[in-house]
Backbone as CSV, one residue per row, in Angstrom:
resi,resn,N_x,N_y,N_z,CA_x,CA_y,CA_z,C_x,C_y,C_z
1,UNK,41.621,-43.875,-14.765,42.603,-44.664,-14.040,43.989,-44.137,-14.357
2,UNK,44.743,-44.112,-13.351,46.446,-43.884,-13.471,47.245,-44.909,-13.716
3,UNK,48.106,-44.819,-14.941,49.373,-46.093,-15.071,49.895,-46.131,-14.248
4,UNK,51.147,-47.303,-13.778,51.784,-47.101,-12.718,52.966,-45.976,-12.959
5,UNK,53.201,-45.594,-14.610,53.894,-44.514,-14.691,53.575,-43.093,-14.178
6,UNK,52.198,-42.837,-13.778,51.903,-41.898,-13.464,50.886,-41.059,-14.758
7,UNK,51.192,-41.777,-15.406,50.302,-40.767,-16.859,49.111,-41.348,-17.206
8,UNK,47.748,-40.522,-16.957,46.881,-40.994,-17.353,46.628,-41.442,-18.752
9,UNK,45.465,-42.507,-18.366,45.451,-43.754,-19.169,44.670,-42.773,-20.552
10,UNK,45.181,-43.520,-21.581,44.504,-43.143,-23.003,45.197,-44.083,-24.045
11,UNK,43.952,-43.173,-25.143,43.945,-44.918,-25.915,44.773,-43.961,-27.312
12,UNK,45.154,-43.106,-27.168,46.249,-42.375,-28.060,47.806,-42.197,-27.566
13,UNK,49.025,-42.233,-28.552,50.042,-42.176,-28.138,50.778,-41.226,-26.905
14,UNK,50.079,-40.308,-27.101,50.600,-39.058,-26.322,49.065,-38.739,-25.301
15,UNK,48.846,-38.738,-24.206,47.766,-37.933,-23.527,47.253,-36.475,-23.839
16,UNK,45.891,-36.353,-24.071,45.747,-34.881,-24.631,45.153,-34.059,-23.735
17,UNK,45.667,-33.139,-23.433,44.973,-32.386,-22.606,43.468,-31.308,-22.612
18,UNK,42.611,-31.065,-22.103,41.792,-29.992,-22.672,41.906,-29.443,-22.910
19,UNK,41.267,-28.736,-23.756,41.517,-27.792,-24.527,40.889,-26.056,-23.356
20,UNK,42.075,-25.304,-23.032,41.696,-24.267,-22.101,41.248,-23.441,-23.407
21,UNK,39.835,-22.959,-22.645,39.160,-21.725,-22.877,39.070,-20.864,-22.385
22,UNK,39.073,-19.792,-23.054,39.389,-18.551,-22.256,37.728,-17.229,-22.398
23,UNK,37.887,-17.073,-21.324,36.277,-16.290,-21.004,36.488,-15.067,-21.611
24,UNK,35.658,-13.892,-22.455,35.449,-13.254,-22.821,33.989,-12.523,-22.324
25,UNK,34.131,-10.985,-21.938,33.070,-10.512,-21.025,31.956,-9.847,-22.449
26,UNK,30.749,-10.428,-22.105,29.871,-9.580,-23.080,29.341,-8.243,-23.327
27,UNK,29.955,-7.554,-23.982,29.561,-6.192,-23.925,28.182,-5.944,-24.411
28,UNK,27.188,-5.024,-23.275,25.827,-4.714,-24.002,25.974,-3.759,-25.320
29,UNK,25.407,-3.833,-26.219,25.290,-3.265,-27.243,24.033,-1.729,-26.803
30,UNK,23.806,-1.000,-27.432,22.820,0.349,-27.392,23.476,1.404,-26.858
31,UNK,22.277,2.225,-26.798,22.374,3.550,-25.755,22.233,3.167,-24.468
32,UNK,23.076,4.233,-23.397,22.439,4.176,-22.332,21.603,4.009,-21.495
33,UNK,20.362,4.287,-22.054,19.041,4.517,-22.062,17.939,4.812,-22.751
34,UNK,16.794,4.024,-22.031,15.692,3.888,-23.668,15.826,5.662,-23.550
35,UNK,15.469,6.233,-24.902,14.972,7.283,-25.096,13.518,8.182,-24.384
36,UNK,12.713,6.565,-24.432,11.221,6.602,-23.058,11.316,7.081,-21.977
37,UNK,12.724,7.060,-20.994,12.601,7.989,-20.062,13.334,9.490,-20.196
38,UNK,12.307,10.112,-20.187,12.658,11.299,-20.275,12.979,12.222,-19.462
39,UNK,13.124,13.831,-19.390,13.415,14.799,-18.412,12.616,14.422,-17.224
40,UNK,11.636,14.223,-17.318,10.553,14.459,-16.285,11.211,12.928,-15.560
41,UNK,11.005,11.617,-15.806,11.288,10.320,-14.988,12.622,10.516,-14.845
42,UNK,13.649,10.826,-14.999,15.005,11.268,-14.660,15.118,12.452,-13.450
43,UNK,14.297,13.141,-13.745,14.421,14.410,-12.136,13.633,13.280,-10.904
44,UNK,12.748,12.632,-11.634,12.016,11.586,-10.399,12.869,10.494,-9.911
45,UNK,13.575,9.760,-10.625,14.754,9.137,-10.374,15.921,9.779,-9.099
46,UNK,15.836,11.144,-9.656,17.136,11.781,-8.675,16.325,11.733,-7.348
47,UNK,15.183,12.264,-7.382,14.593,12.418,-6.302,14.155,11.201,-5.131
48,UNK,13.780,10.237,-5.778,13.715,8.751,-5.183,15.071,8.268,-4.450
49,UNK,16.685,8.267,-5.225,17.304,7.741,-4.683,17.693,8.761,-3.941
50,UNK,17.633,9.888,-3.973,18.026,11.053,-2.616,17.589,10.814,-1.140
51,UNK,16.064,9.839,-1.289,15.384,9.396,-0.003,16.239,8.179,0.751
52,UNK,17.157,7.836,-0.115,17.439,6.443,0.693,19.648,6.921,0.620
53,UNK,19.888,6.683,1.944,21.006,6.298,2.338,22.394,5.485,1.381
54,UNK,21.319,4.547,0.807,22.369,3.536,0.212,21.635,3.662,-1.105
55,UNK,22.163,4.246,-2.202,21.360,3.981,-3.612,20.591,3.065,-4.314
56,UNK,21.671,2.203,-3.859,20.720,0.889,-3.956,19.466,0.159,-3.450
57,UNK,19.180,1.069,-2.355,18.023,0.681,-1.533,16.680,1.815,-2.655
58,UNK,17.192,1.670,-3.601,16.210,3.077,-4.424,15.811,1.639,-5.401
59,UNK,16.245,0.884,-5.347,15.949,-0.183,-6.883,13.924,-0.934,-6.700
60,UNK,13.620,-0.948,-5.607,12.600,-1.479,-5.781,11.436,-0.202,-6.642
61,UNK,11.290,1.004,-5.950,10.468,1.907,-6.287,10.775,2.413,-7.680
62,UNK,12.533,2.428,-7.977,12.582,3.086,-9.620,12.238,1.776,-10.355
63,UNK,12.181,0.501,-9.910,10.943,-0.591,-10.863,9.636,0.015,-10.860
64,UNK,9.277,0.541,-10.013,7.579,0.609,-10.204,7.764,2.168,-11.100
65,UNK,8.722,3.278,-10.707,8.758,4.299,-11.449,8.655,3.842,-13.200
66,UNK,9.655,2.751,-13.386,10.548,2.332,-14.919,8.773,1.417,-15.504
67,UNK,7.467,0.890,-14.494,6.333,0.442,-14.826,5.627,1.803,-15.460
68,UNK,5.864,2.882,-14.655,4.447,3.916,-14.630,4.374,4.425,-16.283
69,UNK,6.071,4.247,-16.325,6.567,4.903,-17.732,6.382,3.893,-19.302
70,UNK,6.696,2.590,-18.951,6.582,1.474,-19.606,5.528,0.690,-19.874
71,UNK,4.581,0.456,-18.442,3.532,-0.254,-18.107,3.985,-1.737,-17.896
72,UNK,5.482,-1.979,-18.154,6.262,-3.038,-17.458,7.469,-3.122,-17.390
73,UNK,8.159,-4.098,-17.583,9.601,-3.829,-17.198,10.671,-4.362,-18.379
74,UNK,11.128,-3.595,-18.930,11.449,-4.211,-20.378,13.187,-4.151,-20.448
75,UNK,14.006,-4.550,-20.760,15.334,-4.849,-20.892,15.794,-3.544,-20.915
76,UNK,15.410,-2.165,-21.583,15.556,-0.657,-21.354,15.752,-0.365,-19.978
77,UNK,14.217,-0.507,-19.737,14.458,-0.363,-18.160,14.963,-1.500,-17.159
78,UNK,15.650,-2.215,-17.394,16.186,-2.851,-16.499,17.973,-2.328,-16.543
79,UNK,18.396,-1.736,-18.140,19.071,-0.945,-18.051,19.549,-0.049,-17.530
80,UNK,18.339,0.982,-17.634,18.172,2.377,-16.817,18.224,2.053,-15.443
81,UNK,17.790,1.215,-14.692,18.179,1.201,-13.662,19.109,0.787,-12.820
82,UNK,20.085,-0.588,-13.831,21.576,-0.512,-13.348,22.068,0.706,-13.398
83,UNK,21.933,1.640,-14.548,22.802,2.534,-15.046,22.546,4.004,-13.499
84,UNK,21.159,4.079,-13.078,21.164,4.669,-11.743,21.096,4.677,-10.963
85,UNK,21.601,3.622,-10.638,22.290,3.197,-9.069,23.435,2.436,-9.116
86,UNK,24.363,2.425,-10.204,25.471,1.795,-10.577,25.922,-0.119,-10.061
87,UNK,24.489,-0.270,-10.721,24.615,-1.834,-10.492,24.506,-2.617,-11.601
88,UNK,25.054,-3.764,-11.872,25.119,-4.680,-12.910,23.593,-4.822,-13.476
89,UNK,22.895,-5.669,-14.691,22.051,-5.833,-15.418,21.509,-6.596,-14.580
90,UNK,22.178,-7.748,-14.079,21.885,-9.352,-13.487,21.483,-8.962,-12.513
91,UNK,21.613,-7.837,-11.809,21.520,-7.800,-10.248,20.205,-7.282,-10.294
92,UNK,20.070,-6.219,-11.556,18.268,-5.941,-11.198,17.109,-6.805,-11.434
93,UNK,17.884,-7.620,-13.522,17.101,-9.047,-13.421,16.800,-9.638,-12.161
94,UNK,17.303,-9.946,-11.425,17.207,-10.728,-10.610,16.465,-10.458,-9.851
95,UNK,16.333,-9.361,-9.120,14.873,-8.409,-8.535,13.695,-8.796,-9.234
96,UNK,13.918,-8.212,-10.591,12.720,-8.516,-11.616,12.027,-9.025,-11.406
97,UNK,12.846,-10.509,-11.768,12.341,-11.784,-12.095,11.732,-12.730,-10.534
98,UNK,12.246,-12.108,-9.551,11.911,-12.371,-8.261,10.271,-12.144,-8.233
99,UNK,10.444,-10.890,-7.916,8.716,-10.439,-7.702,7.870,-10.409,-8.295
100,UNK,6.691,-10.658,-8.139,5.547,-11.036,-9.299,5.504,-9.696,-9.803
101,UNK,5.542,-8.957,-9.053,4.501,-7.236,-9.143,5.424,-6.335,-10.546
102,UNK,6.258,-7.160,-10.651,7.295,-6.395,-11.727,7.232,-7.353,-13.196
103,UNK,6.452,-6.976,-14.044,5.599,-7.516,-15.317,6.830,-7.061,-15.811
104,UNK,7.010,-8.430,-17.098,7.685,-8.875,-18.085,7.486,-8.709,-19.565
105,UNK,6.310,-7.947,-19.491,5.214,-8.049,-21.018,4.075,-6.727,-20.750
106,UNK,3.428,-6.207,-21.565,2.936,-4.639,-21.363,2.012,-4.958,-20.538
107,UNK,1.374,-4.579,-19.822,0.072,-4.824,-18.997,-1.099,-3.343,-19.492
108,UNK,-2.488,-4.075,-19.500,-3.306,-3.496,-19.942,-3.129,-1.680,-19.233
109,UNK,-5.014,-1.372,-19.082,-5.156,-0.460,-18.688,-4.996,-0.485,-17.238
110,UNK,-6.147,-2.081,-17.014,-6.223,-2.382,-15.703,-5.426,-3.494,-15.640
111,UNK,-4.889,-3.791,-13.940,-4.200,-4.700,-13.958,-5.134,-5.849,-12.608
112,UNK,-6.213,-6.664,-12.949,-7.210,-7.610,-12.411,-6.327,-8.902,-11.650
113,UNK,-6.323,-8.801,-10.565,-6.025,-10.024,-9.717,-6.770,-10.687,-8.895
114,UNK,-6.642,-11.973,-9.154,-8.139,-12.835,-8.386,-7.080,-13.566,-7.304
115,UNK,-7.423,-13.196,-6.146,-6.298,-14.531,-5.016,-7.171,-15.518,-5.165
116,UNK,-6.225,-16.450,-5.340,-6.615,-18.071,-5.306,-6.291,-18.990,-4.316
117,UNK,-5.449,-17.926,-3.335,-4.711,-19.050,-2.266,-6.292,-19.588,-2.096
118,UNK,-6.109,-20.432,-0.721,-6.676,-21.575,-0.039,-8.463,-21.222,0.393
119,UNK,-7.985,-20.268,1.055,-9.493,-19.556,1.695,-9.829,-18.883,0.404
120,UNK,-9.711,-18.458,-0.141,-10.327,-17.959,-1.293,-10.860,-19.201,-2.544
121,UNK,-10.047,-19.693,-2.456,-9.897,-20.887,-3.382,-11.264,-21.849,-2.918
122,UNK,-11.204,-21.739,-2.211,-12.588,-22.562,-1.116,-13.695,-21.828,-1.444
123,UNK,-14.119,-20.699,-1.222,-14.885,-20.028,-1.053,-15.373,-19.196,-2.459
124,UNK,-14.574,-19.785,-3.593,-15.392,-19.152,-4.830,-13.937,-18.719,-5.760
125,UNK,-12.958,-18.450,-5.221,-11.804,-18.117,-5.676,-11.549,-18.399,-7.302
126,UNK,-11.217,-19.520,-6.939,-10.779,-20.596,-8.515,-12.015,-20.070,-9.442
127,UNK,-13.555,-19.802,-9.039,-14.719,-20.211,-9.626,-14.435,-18.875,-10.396
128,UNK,-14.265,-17.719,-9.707,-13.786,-16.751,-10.175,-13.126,-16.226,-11.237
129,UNK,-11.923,-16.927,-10.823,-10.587,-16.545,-12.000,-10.919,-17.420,-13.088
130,UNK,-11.514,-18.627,-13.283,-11.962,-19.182,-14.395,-12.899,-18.497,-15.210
131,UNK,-14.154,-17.883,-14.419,-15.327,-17.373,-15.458,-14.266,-15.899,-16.212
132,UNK,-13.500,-15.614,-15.409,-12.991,-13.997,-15.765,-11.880,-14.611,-16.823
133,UNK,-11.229,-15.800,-17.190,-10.716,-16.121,-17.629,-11.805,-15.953,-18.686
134,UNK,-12.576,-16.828,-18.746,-13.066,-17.834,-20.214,-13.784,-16.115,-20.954
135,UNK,-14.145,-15.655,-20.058,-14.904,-13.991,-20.443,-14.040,-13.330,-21.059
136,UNK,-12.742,-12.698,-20.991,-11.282,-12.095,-21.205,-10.975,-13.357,-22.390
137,UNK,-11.133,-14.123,-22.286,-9.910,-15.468,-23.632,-8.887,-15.110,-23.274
138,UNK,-8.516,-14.857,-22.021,-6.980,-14.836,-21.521,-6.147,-15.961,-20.400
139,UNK,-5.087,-16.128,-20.250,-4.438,-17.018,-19.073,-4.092,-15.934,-18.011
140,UNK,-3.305,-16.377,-17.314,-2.464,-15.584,-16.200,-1.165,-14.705,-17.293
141,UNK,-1.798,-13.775,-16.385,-0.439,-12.547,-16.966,-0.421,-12.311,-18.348
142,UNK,-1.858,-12.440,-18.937,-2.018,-12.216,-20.696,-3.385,-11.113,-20.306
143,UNK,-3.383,-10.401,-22.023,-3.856,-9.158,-21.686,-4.931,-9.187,-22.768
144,UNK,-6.051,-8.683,-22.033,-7.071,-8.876,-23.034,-7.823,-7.559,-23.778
145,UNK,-7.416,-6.748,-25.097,-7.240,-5.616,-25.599,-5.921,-5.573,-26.071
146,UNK,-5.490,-4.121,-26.849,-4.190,-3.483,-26.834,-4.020,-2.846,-25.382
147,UNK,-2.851,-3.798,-25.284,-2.128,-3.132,-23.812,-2.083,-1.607,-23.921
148,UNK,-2.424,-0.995,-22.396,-2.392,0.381,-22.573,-3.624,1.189,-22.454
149,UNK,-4.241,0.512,-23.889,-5.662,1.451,-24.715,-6.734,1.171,-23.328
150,UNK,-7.404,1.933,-23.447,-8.622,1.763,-22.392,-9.851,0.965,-22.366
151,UNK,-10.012,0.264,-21.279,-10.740,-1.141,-21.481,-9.877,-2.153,-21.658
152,UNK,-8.675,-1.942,-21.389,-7.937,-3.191,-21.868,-6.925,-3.792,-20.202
153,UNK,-7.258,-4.836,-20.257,-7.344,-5.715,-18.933,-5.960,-6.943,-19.022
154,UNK,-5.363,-6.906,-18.305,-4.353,-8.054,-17.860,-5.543,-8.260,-16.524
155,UNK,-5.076,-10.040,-17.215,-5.370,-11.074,-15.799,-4.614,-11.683,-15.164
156,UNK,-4.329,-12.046,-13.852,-3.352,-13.127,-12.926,-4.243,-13.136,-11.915
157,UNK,-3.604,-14.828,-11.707,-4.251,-15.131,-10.123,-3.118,-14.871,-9.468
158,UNK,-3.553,-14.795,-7.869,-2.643,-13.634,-7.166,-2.426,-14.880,-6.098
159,UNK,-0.906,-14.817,-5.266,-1.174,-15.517,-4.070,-1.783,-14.883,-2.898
160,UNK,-2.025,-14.993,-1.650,-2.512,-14.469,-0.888,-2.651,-12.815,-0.360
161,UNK,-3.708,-12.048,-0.796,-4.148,-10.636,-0.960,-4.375,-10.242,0.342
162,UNK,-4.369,-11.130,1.666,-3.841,-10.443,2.897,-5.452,-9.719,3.352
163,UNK,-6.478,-10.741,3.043,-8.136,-10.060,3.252,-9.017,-11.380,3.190
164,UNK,-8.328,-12.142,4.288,-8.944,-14.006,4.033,-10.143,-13.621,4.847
165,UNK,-10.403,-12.558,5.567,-11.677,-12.123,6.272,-12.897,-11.620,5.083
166,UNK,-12.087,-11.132,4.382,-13.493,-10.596,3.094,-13.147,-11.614,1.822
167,UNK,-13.275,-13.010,1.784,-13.191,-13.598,0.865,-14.164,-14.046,0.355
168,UNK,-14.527,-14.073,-1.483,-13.201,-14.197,-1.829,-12.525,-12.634,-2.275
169,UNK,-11.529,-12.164,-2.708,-11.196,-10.801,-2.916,-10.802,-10.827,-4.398
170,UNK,-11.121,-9.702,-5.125,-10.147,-9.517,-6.034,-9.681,-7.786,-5.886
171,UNK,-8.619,-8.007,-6.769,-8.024,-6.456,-6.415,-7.737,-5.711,-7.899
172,UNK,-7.825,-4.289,-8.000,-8.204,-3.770,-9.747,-7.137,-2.687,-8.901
173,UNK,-5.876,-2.981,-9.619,-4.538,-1.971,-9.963,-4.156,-1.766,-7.944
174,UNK,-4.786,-3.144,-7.655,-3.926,-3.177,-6.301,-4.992,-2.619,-5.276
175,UNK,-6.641,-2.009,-5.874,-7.306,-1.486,-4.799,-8.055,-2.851,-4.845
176,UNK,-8.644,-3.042,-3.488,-9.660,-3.964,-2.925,-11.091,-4.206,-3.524
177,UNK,-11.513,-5.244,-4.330,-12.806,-5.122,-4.713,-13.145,-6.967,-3.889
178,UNK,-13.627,-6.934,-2.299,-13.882,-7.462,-1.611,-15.365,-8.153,-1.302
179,UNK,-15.543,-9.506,-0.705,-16.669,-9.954,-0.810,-17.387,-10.282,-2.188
180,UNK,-16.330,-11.243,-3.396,-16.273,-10.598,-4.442,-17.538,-11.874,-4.565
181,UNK,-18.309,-12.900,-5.825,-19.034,-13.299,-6.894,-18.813,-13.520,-7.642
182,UNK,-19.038,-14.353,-8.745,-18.578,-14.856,-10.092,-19.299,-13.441,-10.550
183,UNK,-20.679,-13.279,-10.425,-21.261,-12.473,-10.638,-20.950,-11.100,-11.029
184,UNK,-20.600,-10.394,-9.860,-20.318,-9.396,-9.075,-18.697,-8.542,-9.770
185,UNK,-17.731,-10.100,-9.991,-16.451,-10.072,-10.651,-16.411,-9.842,-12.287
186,UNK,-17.778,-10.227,-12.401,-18.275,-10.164,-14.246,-18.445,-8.812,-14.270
187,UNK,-19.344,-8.423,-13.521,-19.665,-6.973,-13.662,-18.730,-6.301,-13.285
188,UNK,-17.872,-6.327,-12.829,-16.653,-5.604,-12.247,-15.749,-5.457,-13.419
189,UNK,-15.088,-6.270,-13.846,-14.544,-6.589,-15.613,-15.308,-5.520,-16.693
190,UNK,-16.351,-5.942,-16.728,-17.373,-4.885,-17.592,-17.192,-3.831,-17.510
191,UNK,-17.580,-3.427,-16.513,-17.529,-2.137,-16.430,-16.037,-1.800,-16.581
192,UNK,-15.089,-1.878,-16.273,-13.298,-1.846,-16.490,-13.311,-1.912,-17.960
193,UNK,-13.815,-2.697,-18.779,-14.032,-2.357,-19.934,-14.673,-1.668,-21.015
194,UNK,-15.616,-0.928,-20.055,-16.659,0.140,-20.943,-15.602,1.733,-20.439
195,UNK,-14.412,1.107,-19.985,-13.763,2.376,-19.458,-14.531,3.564,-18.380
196,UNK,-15.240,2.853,-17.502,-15.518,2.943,-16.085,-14.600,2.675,-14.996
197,UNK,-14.472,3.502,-14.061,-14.108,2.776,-12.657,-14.398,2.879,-11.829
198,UNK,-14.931,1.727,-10.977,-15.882,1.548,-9.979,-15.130,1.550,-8.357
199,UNK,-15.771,2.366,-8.133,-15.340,2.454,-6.326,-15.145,1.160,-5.743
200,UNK,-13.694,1.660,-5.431,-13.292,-0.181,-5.198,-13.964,0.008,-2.864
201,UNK,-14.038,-0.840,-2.671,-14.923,-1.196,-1.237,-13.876,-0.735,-0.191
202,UNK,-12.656,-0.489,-0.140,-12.269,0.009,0.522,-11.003,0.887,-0.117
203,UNK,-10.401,1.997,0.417,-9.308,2.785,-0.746,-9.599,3.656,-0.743
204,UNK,-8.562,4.089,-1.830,-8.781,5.626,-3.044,-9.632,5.546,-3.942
205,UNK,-10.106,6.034,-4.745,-11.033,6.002,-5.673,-10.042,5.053,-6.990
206,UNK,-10.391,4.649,-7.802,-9.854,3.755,-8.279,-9.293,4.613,-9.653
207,UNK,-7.934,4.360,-10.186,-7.176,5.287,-10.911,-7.075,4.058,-12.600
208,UNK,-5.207,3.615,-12.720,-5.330,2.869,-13.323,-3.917,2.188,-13.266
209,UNK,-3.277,1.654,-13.923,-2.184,0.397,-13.781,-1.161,1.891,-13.582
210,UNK,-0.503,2.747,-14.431,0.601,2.875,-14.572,0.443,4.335,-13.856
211,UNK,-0.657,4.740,-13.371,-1.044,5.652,-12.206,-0.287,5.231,-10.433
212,UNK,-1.106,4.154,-10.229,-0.831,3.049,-9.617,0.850,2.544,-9.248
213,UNK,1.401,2.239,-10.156,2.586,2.391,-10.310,3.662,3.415,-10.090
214,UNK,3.155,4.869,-10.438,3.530,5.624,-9.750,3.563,6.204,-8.394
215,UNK,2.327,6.103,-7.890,2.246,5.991,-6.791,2.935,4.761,-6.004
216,UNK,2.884,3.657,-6.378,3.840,2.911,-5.506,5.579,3.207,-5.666
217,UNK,5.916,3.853,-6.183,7.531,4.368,-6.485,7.521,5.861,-5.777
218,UNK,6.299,6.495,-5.227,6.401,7.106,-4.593,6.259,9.107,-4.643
219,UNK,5.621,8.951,-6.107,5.408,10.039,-6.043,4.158,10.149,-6.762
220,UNK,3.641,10.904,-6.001,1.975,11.288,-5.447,1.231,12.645,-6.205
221,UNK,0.562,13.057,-7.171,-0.396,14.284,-7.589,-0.848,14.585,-6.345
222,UNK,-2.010,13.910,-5.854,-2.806,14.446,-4.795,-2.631,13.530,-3.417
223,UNK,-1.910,13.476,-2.488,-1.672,12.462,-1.747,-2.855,12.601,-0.858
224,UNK,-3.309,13.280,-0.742,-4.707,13.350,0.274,-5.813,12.833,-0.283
225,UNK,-6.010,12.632,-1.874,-7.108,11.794,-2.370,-6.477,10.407,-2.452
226,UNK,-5.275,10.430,-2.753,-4.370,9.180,-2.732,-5.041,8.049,-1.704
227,UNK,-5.306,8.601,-0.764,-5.247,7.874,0.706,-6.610,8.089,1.202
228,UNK,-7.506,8.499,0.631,-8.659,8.817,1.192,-9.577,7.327,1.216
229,UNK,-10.629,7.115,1.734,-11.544,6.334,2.110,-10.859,5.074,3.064
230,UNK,-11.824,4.718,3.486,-11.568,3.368,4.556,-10.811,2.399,4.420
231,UNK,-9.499,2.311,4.694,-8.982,1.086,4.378,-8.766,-0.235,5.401
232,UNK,-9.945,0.143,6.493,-9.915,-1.651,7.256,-11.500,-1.685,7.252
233,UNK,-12.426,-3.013,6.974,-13.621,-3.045,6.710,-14.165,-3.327,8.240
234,UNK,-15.273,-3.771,8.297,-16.205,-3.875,9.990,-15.597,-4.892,10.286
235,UNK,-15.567,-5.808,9.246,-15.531,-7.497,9.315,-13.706,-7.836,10.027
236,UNK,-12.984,-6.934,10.034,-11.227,-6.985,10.241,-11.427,-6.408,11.635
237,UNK,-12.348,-5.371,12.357,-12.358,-4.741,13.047,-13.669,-5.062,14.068
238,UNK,-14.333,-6.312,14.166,-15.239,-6.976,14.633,-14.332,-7.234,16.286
239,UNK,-13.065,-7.761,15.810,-12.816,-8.433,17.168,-11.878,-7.382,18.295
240,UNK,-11.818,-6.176,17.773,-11.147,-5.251,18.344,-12.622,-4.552,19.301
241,UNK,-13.748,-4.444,18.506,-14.690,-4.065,19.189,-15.376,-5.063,20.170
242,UNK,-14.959,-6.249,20.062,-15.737,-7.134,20.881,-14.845,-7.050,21.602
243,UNK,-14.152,-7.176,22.052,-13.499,-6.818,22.770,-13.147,-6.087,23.802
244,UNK,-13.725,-4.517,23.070,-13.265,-3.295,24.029,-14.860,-3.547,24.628
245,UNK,-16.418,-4.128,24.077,-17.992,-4.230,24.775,-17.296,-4.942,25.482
246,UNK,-16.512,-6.271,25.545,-16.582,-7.023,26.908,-15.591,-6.466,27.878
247,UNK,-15.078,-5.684,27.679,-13.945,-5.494,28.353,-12.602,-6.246,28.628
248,UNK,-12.411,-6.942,27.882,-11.085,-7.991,27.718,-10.336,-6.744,26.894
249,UNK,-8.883,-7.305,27.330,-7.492,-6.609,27.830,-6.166,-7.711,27.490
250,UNK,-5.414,-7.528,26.898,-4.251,-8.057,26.640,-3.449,-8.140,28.366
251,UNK,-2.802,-9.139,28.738,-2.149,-9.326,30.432,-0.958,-8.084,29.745
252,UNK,-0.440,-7.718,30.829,0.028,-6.237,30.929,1.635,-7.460,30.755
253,UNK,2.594,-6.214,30.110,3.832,-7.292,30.226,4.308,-7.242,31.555
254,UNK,5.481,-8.102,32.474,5.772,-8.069,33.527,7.123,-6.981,33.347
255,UNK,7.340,-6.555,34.584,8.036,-5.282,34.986,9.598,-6.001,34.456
256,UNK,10.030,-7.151,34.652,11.050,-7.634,34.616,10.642,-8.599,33.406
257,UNK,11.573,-8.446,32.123,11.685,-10.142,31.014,11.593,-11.129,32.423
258,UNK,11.662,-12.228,31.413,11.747,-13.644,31.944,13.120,-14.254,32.032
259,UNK,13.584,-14.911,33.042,15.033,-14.831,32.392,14.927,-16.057,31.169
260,UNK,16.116,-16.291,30.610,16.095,-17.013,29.053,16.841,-18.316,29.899
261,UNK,16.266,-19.270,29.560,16.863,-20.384,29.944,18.522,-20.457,29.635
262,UNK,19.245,-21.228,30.069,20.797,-21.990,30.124,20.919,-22.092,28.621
263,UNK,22.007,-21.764,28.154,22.471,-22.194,27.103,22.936,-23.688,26.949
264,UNK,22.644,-24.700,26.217,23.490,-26.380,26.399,24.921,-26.143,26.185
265,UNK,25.335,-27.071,27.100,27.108,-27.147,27.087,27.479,-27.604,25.611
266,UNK,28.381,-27.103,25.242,28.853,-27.627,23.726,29.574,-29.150,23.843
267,UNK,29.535,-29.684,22.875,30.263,-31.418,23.169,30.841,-31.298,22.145
């Protein structure tokens, strides 16, 4: 409340004002860069942001590059990659911490995702990620082994894997292991842990997390095995063929748009 003198009200002689603070900017402490990336992920770096126009449009793939090297994404590399593309810390956190696909903590050999959305979830999903849970003694995004070593498995349930036609799905370092089983998903694990890898049902032949990773940042050993085998199943491609046996046809567009209705008068 205001006196009628104008000076706010207080129960001391004189009114006190706050006390102004003054902001001070935090300087990061270290090196430039972890020591972990070396000659070799630094010429790959140059080469990645050379593909894109705006440097900054290089930040999603040098995450998966700063994974292949790390096996996740660790305060180093979140460094290293302000530091090459000349953007703040916060701005890549913030990417980071956005997308699932960019791990916070080491991830195994393999990286096991069970979708749980809805149709999956229905159809065996949940039944799934629980037995592979209680089998592993792991939660979501915990790793069962020394991260890294072989046979050693991170688990998460995944949101929707974009294959509600072959459900339920799980996916091993992002390839398709479809039409999956509690069963089927046990043995799948197993074998990932006897340091096997099993021909995932549609794909490349199946590699491993920080392989994987490289390849999604964009640079490729063999890009022709990369990409080899089937990647749409019968079951996605059922209604394209029924289709062309009956002879049904999409209506052809008309020679002229439609016109767009009246805009409403503004009030």
């Amino acid at each position: 409340m205001t006196l009628p003198e104008g000076t706010p009200e207080t129960n001391s002689a004189a009114p006190a004002a706050p006390q102004e603070l003054t902001w001070k900017p935090v300087v990061e402490e270290g090196p430039p860069a972890s020591p972990m990336f070396d000659e070799l992920t630094r010429q790959r770096t140059k080469e990645i942001i050379a593909r894109y126009p705006q440097p900054r449009s290089a930040l999603l793939p040098l995450l998966h590059l700063v994974q292949s090297v790390e096996g996740f994404v660790s305060q180093d590399g979140i460094r290293y990659c302000a530091e090459a593309l000349e953007l703040s810390t916060a701005e890549v956190a913030a990417v980071v911490t956005f997308y699932t696909m960019y791990k916070r903590s080491p991830c195994g050999q393999h990286l096991v995702s069970v979708c749980t959305n809805t149709l999956c979830a229905a159809l065996g999903g949940d039944e799934i990620y629980r037995r592979l849970s209680e089998k592993l003694g792991v939660g979501h995004e915990e790793t069962a082994g020394e991260p890294g070593s072989p046979g050693s498995i991170t688990l998460e349930h995944a949101e929707c894997l974009a294959a509600c036609d072959l459900a339920p799905v799980v996916q091993v370092n992002y390839e398709y292991f479809d039409n999956q089983t509690t069963e089927s998903a046990t043995e799948l694990v197993e074998a990932l842990q006897r340091d096997e890898k099993p021909h995932p049902t549609r794909g490349a032949p199946l590699t491993d997390f920080r392989t994987a990773e490289l390849e999604l940042a964009g640079i490729h050993g063999d890009l022709e095995q990369s990409v080899e085998g089937p990647s749409a199943a019968k079951e996605t491609l059922r209604g394209v063929q029924l289709a062309a046996e009956c002879g049904w046809v999409a209506p052809s567009l008309p020679a002229e748009p439609p016109a767009l209705p009246p805009l409403p008068e503004k009030k």
